[in-house]
C-alpha positions as CSV (number, residue, x, y, z in Angstrom):
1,X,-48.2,15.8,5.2
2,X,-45.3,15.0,7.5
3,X,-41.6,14.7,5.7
4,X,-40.1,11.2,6.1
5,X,-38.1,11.3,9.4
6,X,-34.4,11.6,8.8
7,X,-31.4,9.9,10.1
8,X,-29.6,13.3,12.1
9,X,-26.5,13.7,10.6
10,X,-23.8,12.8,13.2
11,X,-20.9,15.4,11.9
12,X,-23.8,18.2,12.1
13,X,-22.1,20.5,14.1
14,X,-19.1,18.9,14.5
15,X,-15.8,21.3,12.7
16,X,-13.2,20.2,10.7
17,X,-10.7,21.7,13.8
18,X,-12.7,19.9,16.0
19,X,-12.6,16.4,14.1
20,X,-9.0,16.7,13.5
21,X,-7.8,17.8,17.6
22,X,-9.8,14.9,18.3
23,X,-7.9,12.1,16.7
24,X,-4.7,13.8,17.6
25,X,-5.8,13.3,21.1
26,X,-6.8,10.0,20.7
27,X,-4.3,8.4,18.1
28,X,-1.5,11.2,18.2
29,X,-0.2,13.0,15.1
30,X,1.8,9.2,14.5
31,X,-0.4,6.8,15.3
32,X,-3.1,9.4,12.9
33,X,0.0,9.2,10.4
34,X,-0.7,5.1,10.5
35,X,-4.0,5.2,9.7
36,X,-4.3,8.3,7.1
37,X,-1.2,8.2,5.2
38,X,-1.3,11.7,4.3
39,X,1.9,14.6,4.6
40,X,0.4,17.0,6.5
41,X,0.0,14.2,9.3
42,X,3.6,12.5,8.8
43,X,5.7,15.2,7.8
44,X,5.8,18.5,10.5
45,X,2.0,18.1,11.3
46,X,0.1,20.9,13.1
47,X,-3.5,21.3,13.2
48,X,-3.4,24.5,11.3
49,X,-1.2,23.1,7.7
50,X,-3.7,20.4,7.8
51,X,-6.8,21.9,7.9
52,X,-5.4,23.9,5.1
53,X,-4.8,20.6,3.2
54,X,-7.9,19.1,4.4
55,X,-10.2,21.9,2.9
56,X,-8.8,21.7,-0.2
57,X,-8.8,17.9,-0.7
58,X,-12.0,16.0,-0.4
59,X,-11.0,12.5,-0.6
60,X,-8.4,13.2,2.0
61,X,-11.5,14.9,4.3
62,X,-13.5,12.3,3.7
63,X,-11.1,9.7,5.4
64,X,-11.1,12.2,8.6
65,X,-14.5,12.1,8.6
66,X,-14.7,8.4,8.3
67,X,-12.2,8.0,11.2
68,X,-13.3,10.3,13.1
69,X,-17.1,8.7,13.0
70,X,-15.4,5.7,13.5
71,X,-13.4,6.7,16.5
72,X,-16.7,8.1,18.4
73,X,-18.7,5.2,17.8
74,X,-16.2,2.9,19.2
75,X,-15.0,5.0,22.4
76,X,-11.7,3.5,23.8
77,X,-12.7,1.9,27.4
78,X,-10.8,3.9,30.3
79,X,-8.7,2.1,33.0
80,X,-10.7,1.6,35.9
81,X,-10.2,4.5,38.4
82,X,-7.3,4.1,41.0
83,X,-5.4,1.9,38.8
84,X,-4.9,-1.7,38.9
85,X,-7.2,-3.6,41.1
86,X,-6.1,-4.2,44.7
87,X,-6.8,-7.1,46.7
């Protein structure tokens, strides 16, 4: 018999690192600050002291996770190419 097809997992492959240089990129470490009220993103962030955290802290990965799912699925439009239209 065939197993039930699965919904693929969307953070399968996806790291921690990863998920986290994302939403800097995309939010900055304030505007991440804003929307995770956590230390290590408000208080002398790096990458590196909040993976530490993150690892350690479930509820506070989970919220990264969430975000980060969040952030992919909604894709901020980009300007159009050249700028503002020209007539």
């Amino acid at each position: 018999m065939h197993e039930p097809a699965r919904k693929p997992d969307p953070l399968h492959g996806v790291t921690l690192k990863a998920m986290v240089e994302h939403l800097v990129e995309r939010y900055g470490w304030d505007g991440l600050g804003e929307r995770i009220t956590i230390r290590c993103f408000t208080h002398d962030p790096s990458v590196t002291s909040s993976l530490k955290f993150l690892r350690k802290t479930p509820w506070a990965r989970d919220k990264v996770e969430s975000l980060y799912l969040h952030s992919v699925a909604h894709p901020r439009k980009s300007a159009a190419p050249g700028g503002a239209a020209s007539s």
